[in-house]
N, C-alpha and C positions, 0 to 999 in steps of 0.2 A: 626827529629827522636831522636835525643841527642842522639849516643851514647858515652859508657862510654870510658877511655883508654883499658878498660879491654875487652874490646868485642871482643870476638871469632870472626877469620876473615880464610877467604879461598881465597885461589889463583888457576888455572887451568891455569897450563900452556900447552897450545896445540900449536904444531908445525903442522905447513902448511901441507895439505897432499903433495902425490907424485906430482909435477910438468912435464910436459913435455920440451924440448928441443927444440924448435924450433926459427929459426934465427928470432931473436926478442932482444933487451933488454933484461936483465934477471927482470928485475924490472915488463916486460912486460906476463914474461912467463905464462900459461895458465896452469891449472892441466891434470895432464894423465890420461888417463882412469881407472888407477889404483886407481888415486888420487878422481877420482870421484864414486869409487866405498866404498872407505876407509872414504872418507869424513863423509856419513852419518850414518858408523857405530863407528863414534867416537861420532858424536851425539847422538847415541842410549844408547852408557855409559854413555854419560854425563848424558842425561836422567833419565838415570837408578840409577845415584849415589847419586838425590836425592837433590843436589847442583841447587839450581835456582838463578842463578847469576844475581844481581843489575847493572851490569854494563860490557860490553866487550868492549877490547882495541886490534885492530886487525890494523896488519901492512896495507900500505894502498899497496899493492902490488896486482896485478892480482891472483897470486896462495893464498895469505894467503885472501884475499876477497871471492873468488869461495868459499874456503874450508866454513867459516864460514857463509857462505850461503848456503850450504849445511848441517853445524853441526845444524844452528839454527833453519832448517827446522824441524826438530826432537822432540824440547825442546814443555814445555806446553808454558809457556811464554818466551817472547822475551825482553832478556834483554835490553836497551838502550847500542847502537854502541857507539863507537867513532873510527873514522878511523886516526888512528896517526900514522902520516911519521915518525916519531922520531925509530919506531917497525921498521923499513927495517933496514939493517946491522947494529941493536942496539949492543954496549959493553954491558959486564955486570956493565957497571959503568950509562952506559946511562939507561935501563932496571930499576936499584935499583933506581936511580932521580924520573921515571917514576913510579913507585910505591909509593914513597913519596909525590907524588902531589895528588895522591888521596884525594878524599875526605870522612872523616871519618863517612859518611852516608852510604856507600859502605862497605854491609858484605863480599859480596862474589862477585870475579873477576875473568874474564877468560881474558885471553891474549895469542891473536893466534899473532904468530910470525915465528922465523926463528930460525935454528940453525949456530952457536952453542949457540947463545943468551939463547934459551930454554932452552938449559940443562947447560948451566954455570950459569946461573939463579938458578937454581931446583938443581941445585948440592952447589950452594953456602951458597942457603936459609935452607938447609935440616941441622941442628944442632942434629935432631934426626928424624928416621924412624922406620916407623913399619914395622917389620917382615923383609923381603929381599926386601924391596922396591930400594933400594940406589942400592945393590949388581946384581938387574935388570936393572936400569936403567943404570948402568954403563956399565955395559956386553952390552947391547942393543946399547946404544951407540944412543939414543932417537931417533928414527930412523921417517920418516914422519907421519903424523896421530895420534902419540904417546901425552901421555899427563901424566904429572904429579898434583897431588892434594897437595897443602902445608898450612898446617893451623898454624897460630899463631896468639898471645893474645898482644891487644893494638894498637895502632894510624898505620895509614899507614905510619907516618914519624919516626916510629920507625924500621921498618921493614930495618932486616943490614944481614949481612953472619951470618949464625949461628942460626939466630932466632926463626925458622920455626921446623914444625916437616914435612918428605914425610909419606903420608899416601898411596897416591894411587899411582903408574906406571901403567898406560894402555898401551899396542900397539895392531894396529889390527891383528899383525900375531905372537903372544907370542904363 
């Protein structure tokens, strides 16, 4: 495709719906029924905002797999997965790596993960937001099923704190 440094690029950061509790692993834990009802009305934003992502990068965990199995039933197209263990208890130092190895054919990315990864992610990338977007997220406190939109200009190995603009905060119970 060649794109250029300059190409408009999008990030979706969604956080795993609500998970349930049960004596398991947590690595193993299953979504709540909460989480399965929240799931695919995160998909329906996604949907709806328009963003048809090249590529999702989804922790390889039982609750963040469900979820995105439920978000992607929603979408018209279905972007190309990658289930990366690296997304379970990501730093935000692990998380930025992970964006950097993109590949600059890739406009637009979602990456269903985990908190607080999500939102030190989305809180780090946001150098500027629109409207109250930051001033929600932060009150909110990215709560499950939530997602943030971050768009920034240039290479994925350019992509550092600061770079990004928040455009969107969604949760399902705002």
């Amino acid at each position: 495709m060649g794109m250029s440094a300059e190409t408009p690029r999008r990030i979706v950061l969604l956080r795993h719906a609500k998970a349930d509790w049960p004596s398991v692993p947590d690595h193993e834990r299953p979504l709540a029924e909460r989480g399965r009802r929240d799931a695919p009305a995160a998909g329906r934003w996604l949907a709806g905002t328009g963003i048809e992502p090249d590529l999702a990068l989804c922790s390889t965990s039982v609750r963040t797999r469900e979820t995105w199995k439920l978000v992607v039933h929603e979408l018209e197209h279905r972007p190309r997965t990658v289930y990366e263990e690296r997304l379970y208890e990501a730093s935000l130092g692990d998380l930025l790596a992970l964006l950097a190895e993109q590949d600059d054919d890739v406009t637009d990315l979602v990456v269903v993960g985990h908190n607080p990864g999500m939102h030190a992610l989305a809180d780090a990338l946001a150098g500027e937001a629109d409207g109250d977007t930051v001033v929600r997220m932060r009150r909110q406190g990215f709560p499950t099923s939530a997602a943030a939109v971050i768009t920034f200009t240039g290479s994925w190995k350019s992509v550092e704190h600061g770079a990004g603009r928040l455009t969107t905060f969604w949760a399902p119970h705002d």
